[in-house]
Kinemage of the C-alpha trace (Angstrom):
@kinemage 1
@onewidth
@group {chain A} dominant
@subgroup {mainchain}
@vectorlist {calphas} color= white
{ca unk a 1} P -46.184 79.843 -158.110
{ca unk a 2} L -49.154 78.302 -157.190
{ca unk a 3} L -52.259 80.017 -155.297
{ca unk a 4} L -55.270 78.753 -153.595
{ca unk a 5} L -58.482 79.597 -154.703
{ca unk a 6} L -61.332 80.637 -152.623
{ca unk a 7} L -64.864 77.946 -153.678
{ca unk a 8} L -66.567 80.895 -155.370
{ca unk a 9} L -63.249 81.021 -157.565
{ca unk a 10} L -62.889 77.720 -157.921
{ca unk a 11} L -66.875 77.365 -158.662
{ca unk a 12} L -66.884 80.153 -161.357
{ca unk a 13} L -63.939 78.528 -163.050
{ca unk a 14} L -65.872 75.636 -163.757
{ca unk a 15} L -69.152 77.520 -165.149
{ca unk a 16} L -70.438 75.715 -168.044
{ca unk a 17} L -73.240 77.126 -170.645
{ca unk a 18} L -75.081 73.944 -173.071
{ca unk a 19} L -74.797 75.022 -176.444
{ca unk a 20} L -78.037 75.408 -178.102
{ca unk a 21} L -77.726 72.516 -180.471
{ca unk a 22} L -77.005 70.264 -177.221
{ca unk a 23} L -79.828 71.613 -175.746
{ca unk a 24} L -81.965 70.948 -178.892
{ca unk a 25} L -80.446 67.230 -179.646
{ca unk a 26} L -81.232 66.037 -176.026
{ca unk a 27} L -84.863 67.606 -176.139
{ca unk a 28} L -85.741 65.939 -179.385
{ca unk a 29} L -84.253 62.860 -178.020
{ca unk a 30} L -86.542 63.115 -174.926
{ca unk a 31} L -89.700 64.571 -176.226
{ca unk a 32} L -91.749 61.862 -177.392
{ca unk a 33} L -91.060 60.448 -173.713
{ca unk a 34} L -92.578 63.712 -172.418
{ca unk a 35} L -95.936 64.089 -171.408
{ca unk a 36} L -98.005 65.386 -168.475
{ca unk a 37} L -97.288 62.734 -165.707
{ca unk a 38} L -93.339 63.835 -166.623
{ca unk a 39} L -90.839 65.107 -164.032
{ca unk a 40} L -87.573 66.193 -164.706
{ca unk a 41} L -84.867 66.697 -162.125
{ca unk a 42} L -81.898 69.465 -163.033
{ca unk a 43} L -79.453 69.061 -160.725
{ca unk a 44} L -76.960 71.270 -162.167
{ca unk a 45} L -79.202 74.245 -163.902
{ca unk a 46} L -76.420 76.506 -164.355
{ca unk a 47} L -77.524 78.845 -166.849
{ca unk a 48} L -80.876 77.258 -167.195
{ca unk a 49} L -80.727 76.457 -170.611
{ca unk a 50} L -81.878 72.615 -170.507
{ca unk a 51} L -84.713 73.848 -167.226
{ca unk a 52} L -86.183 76.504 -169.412
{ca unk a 53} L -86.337 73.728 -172.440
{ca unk a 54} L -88.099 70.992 -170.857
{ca unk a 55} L -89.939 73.756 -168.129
{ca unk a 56} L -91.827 75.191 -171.547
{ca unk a 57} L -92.448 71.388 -172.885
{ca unk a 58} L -95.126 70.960 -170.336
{ca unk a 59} L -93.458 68.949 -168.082
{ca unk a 60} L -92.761 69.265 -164.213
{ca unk a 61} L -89.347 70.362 -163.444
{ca unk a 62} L -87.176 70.820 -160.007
{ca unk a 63} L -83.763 72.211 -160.066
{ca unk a 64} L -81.058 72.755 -158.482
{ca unk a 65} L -77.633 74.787 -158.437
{ca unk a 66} L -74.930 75.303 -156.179
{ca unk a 67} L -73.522 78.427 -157.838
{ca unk a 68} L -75.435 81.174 -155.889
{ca unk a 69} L -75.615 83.929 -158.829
{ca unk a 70} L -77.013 80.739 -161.173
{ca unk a 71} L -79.660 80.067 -158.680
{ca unk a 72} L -80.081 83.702 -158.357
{ca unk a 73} L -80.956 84.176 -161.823
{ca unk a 74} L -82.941 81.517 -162.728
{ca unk a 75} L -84.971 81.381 -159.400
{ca unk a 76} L -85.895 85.338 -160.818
{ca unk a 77} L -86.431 84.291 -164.488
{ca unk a 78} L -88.439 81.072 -163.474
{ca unk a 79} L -90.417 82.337 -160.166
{ca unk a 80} L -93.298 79.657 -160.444
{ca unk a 81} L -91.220 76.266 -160.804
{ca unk a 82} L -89.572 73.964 -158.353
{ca unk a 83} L -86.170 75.572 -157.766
{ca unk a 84} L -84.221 74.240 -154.029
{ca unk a 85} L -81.253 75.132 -152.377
């Protein structure tokens, strides 16, 4: 029997934490690209991992999140960046 989901089901279902060693390949990849004229756009922070990475680089970064308790908690662990809804 099938049931229908409500969105914040269906959005929590699809939740998806980077791996640190993801995190780490793709910021190694990036860095020498990084400097202070760079802007980086998350459009999916999630948990935050890849927005805290570059944040503490040095470089500017936005974000973005349409899971309410992710933007919750990164728009209270990162007060002082450029979080939208």
């Amino acid at each position: 029997m099938k049931t229908e989901q409500t969105k914040e089901q269906i959005i929590r279902a699809g939740r998806f934490f980077s791996p640190p060693h993801l995190v780490d390949l793709v910021f190694s990849m990036a860095e020498p690209y990084i400097d202070a004229d760079t802007v980086i756009g998350d459009l999916g922070v999630g948990a935050g991992a890849f927005f805290a990475r570059f944040s503490e680089s040095g470089a500017r970064c936005f974000g973005t999140d349409v899971d309410d308790t992710f933007f919750s908690e990164i728009k209270t662990k990162y007060p002082n960046t450029d979080l939208f809804r």
